[in-house]
DSSP file (Angstrom, degrees, kcal/mol; ACC not computed):
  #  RESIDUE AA STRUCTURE BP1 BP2  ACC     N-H-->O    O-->H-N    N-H-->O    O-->H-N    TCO  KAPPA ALPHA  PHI   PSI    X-CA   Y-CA   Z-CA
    1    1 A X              0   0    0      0, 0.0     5,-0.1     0, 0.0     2,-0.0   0.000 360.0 360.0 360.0 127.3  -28.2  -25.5  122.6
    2    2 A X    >   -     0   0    0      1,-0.1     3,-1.2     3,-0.1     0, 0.0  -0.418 360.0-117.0 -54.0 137.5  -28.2  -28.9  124.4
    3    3 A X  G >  S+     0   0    0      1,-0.2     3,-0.8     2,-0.2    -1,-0.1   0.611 113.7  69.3 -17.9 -31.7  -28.6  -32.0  122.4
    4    4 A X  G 3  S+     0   0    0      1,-0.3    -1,-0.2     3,-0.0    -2,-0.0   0.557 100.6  54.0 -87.9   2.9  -31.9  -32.6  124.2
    5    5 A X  G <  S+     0   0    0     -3,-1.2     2,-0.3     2,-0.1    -1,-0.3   0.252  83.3  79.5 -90.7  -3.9  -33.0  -29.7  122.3
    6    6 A X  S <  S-     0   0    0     -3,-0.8     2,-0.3    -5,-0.1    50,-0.2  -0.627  80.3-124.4-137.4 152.2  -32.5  -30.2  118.7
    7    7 A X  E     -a   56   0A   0     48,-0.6    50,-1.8    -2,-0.3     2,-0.2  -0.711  23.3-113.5-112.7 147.4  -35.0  -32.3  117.3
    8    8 A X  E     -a   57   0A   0     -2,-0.3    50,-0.2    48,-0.2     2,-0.2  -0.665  27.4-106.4 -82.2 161.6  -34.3  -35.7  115.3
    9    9 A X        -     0   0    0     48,-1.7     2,-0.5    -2,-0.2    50,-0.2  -0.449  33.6-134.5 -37.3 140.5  -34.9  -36.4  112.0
   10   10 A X    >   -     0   0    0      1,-0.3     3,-1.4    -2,-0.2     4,-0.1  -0.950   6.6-153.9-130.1 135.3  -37.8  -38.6  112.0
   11   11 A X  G >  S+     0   0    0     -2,-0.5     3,-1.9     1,-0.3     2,-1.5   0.987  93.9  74.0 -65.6 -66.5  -37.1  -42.1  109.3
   12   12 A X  G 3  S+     0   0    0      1,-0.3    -1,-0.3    -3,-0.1     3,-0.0   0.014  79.4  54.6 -19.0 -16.2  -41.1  -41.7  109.5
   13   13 A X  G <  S+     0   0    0     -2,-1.5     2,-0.4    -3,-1.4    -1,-0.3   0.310  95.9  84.6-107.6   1.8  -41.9  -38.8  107.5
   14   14 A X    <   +     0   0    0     -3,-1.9     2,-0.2    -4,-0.1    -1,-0.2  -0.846  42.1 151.3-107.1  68.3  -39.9  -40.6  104.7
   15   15 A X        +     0   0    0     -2,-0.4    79,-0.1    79,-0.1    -1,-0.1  -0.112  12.5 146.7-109.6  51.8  -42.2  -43.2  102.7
   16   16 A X        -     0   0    0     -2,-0.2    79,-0.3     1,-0.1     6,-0.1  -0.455  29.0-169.0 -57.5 161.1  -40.4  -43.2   99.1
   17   17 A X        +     0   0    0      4,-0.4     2,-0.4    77,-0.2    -1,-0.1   0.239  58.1  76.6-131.1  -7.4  -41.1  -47.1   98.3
   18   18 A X  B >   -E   21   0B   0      3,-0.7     3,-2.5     1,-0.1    78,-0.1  -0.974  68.6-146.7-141.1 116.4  -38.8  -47.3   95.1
   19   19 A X  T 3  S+     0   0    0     -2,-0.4     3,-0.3     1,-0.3    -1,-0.1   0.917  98.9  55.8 -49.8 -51.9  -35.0  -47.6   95.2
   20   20 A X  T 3  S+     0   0    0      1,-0.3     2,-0.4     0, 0.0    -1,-0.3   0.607 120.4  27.4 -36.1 -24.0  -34.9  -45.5   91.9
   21   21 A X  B <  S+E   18   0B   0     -3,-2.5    -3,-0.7     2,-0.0     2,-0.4  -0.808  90.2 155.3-157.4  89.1  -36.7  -42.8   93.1
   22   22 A X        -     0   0    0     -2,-0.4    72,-0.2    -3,-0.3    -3,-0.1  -0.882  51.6 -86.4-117.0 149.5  -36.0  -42.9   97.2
   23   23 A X  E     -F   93   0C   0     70,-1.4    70,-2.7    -2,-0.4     2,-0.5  -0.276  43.6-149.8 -23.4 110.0  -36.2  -39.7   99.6
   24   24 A X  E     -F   92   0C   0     68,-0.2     2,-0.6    -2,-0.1    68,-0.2  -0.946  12.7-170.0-122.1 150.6  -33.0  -37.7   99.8
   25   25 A X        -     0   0    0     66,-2.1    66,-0.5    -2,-0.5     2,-0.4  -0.796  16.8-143.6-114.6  73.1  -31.9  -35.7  102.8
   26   26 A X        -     0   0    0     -2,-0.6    22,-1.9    22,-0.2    64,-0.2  -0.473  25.8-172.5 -62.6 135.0  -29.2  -33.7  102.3
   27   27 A X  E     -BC  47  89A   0     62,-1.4    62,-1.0    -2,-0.4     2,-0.6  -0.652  23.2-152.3-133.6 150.8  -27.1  -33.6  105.2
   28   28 A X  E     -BC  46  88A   0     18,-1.3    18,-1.1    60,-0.2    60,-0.2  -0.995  32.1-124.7-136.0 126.9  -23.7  -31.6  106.9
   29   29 A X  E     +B   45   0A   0     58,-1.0    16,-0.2    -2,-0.6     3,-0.1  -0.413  30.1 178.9 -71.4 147.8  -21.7  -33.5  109.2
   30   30 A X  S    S-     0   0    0     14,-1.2     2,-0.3     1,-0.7    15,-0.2   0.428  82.5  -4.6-121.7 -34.2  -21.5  -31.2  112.7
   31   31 A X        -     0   0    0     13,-1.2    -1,-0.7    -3,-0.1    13,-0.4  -0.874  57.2-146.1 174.2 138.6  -19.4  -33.9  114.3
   32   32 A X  S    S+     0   0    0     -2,-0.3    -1,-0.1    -3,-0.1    46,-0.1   0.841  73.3 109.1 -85.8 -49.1  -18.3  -37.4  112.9
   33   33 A X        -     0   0    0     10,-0.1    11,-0.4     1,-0.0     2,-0.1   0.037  68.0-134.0 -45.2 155.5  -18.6  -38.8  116.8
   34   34 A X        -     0   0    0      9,-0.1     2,-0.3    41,-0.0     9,-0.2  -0.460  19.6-165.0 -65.8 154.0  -21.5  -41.0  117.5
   35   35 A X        -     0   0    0      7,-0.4     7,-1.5     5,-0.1     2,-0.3  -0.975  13.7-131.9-130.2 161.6  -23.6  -40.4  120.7
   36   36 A X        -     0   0    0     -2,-0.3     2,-0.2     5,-0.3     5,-0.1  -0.831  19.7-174.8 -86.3 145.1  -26.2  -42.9  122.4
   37   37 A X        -     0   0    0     -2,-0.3     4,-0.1     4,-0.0     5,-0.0  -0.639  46.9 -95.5 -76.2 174.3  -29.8  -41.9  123.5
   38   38 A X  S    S+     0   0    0     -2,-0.2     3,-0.1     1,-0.2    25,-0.0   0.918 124.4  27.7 -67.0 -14.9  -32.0  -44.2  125.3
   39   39 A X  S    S+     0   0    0      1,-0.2    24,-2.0    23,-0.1    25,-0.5   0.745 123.1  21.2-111.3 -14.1  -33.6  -45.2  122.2
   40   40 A X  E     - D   0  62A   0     22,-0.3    22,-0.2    23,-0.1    -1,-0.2  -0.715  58.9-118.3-141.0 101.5  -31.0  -44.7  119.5
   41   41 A X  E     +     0   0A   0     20,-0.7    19,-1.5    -2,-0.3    20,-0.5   0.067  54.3 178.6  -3.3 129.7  -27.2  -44.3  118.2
   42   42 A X  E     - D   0  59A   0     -7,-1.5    -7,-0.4    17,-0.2     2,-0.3  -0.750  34.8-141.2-149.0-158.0  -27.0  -41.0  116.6
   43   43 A X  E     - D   0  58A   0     15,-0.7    15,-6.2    -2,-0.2     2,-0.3  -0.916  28.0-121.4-169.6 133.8  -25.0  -38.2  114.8
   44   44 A X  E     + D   0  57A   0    -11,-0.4   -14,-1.2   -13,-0.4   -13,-1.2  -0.763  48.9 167.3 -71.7 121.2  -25.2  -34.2  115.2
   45   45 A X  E     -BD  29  56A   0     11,-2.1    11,-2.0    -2,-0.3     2,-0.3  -0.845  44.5-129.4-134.3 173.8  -26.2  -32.6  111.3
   46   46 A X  E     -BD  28  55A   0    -18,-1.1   -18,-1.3     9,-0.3     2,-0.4  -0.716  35.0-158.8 -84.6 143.9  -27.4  -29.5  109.5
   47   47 A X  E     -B   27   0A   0      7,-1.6     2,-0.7    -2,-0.3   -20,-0.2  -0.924  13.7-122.5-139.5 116.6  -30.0  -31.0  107.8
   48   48 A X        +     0   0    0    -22,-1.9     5,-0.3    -2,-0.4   -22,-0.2  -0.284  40.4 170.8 -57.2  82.0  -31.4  -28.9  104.1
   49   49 A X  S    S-     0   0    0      3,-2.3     4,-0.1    -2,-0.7    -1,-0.1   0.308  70.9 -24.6 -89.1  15.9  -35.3  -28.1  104.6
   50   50 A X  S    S-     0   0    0      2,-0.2    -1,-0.2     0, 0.0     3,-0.1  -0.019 130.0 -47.8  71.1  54.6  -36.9  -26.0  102.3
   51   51 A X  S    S+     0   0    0      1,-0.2     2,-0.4    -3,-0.1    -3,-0.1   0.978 115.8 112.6  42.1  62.8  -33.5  -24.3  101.5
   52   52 A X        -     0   0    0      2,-0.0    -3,-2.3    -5,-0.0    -1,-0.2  -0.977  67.3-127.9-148.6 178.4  -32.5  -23.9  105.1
   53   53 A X        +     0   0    0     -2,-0.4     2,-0.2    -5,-0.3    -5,-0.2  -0.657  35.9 168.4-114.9 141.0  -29.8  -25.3  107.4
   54   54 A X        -     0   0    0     -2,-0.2    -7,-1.6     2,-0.0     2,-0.3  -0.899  33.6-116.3-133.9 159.5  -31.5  -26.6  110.6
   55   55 A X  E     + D   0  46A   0     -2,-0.2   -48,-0.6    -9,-0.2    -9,-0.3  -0.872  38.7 169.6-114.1 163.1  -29.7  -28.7  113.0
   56   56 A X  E     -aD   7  45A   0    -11,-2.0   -11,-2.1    -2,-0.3     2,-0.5  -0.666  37.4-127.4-146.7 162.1  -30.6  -32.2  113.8
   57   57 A X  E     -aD   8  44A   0    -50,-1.8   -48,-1.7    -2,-0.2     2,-0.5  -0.943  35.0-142.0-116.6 151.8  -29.6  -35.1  115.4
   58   58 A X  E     - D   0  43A   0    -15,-6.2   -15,-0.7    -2,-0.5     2,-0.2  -0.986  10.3-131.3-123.2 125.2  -29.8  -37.9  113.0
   59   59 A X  E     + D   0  42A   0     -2,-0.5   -17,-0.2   -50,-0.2   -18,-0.1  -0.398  32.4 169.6-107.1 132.0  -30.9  -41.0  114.1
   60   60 A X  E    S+     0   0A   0    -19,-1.5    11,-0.6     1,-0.2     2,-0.3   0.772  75.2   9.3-111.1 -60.5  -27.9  -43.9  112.5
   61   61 A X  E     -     0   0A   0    -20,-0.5   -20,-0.7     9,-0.1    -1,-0.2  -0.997  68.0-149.9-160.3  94.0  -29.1  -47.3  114.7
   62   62 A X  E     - D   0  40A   0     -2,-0.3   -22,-0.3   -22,-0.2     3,-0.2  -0.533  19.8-135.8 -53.0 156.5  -32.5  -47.7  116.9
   63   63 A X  S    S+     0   0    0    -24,-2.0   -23,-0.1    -2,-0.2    -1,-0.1  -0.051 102.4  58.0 -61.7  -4.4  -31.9  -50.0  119.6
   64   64 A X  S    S+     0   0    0    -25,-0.5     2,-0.4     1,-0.3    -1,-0.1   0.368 102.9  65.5-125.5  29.4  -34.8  -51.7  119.3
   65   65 A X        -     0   0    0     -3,-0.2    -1,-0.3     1,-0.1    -3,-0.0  -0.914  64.5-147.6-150.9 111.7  -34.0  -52.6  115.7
   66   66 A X        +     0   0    0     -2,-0.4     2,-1.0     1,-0.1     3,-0.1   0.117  66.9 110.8 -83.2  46.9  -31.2  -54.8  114.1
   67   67 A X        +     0   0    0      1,-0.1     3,-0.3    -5,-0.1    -5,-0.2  -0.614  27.8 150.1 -79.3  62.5  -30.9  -52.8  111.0
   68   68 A X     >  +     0   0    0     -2,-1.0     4,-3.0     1,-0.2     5,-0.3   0.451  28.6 119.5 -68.0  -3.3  -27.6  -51.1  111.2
   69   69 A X  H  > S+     0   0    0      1,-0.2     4,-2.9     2,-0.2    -1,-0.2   0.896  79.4  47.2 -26.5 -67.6  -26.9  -50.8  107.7
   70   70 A X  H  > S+     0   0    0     -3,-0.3     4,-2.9     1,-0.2     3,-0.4   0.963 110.9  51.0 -50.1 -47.3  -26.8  -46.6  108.0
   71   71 A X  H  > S+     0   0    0    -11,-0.6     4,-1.9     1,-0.2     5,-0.3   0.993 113.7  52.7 -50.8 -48.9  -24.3  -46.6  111.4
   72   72 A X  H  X S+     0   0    0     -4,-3.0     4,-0.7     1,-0.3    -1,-0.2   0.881 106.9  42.1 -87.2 -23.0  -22.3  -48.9  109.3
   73   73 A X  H  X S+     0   0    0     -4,-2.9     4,-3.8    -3,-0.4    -1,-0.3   0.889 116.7  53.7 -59.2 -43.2  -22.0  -46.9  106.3
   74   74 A X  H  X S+     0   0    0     -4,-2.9     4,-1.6     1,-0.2    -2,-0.2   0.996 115.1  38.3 -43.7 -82.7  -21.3  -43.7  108.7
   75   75 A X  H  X S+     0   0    0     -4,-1.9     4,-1.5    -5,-0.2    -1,-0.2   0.576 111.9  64.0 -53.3 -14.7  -18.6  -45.5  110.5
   76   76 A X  H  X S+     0   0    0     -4,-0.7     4,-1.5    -5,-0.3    -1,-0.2   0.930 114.4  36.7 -87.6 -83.3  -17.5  -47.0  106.8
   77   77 A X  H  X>S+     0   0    0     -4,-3.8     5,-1.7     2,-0.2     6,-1.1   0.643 104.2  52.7 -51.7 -33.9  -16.9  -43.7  106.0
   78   78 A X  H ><5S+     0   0    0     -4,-1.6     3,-3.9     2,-0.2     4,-0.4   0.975 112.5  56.7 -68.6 -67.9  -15.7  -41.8  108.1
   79   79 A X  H 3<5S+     0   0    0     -4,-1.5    -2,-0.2     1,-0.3    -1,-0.1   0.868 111.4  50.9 -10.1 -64.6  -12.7  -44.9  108.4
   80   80 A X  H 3<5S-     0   0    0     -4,-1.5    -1,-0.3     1,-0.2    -2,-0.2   0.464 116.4-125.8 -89.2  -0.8  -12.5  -44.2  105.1
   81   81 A X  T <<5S+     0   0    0     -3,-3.9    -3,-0.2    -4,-0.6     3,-0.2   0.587  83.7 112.2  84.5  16.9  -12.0  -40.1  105.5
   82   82 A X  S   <S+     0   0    0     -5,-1.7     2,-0.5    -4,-0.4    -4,-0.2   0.980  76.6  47.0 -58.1 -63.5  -15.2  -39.8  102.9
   83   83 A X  S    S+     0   0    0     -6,-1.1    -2,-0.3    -9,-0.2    -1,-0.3  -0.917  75.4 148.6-109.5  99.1  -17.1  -38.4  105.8
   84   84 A X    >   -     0   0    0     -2,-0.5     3,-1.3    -3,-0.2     2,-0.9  -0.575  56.5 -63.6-116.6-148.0  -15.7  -35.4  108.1
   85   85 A X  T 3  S+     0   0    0      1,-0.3   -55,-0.2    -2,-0.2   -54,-0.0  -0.371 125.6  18.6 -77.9 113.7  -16.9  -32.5  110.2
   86   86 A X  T 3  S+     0   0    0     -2,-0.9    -1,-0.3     0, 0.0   -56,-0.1   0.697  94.4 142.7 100.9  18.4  -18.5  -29.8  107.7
   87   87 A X    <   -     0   0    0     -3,-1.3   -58,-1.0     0, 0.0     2,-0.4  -0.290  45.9-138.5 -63.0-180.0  -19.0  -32.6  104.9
   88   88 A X  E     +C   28   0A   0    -60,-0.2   -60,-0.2    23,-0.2     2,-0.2  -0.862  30.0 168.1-156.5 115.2  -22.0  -32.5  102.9
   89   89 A X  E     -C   27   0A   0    -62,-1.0   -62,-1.4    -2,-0.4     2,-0.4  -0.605  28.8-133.8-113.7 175.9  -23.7  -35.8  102.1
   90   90 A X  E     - G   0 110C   0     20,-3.2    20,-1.0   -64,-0.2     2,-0.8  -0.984  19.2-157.3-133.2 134.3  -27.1  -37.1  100.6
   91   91 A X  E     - G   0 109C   0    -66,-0.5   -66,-2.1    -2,-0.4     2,-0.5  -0.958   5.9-155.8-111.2 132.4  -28.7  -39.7  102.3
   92   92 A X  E     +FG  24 108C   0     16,-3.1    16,-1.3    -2,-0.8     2,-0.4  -0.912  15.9 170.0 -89.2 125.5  -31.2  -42.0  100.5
   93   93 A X  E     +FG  23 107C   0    -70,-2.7   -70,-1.4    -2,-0.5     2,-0.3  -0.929  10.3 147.0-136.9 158.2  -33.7  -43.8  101.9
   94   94 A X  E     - G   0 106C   0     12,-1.7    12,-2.1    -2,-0.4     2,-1.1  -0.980  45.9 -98.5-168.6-177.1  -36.9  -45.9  101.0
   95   95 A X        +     0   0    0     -2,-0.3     2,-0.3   -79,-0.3    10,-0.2  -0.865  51.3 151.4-125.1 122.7  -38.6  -48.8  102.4
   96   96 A X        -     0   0    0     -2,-1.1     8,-2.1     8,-0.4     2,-0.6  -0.888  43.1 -70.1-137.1 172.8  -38.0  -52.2  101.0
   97   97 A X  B     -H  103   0D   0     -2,-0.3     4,-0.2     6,-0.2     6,-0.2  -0.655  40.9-134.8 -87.4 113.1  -37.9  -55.8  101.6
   98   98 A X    >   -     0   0    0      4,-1.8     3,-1.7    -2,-0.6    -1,-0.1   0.363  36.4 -95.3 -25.1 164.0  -35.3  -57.5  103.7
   99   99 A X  T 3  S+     0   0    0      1,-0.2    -1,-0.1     2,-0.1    -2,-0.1   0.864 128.4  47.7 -66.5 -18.9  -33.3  -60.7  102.9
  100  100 A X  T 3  S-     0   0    0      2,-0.1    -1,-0.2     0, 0.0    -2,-0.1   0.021 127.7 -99.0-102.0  18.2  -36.3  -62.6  105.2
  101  101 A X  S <  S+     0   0    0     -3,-1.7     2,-0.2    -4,-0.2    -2,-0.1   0.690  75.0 145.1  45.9  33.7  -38.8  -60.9  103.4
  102  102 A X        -     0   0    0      1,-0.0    -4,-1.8    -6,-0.0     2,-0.5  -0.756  59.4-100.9 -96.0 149.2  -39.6  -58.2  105.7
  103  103 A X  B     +H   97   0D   0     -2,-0.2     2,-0.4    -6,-0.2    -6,-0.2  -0.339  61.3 160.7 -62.6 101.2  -40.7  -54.3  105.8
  104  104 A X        -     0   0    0     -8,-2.1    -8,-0.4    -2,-0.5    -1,-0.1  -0.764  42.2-116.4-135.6 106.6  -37.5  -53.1  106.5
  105  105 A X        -     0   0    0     -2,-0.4     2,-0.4   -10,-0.2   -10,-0.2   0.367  32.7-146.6  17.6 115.8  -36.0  -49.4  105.9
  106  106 A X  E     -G   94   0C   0    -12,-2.1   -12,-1.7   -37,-0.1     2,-0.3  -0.896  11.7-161.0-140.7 112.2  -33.0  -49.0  103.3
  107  107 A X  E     +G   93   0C   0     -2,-0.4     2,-0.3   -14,-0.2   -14,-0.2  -0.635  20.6 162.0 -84.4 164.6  -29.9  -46.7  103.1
  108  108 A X  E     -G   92   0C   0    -16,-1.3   -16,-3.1    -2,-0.3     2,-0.6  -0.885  17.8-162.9-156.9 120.0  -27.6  -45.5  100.9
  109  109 A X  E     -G   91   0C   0     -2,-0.3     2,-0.3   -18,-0.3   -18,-0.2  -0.902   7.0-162.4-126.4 116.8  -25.5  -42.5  101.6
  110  110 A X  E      G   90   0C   0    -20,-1.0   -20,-3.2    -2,-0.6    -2,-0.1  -0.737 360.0 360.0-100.7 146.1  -23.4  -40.3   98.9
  111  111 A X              0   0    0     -2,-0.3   -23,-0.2   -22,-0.2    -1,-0.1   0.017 360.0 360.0 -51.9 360.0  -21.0  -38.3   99.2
């Protein structure tokens, strides 16, 4: 199956609002490399849906967004041999305020 086939994760479907109690995604690394789309930076996963595996591309960095926090935790890890191919992580996310006091997305990704 092509890349152009596999559907993304979409941040959207995600609106936890409290860092204590954020959205988690459990996740299996498919492949550590990065690829570009036109709109985003990304990573091949299994991603845990209703106890099933599906695979996903997971969106790390829009382009149209400087919020890199997640890409940089990805790449963080991976440096750091935390993150390889067939890992199993949790991602967290919620939506909180930026240092400029803006709506801005928030990760946090365990191992």
């Amino acid at each position: 199956m092509s890349t152009s086939q596999i559907p993304f994760i979409r941040w959207g479907d995600y609106h936890s609002k409290d860092e204590n109690n954020p959205d988690v995604l459990e996740i299996q690394v498919l492949d550590t490399e990065t690829f570009d789309t036109d709109y985003s930076i990304n990573a091949n996963v299994k991603h845990k849906e209703n106890d099933q595996w599906n695979d996903k591309v997971l969106p790390l960095k829009s382009h149209d967004s400087n919020n890199a926090a997640l890409l940089k935790q990805w790449l963080d890890r991976i440096r750091a041999k935390k993150i390889r191919k067939g890992s199993t992580i949790k991602i967290l996310t919620w939506i909180g305020i930026s240092k400029n006091n803006h709506v801005i997305r928030k990760w946090r990704i365990e191992e």
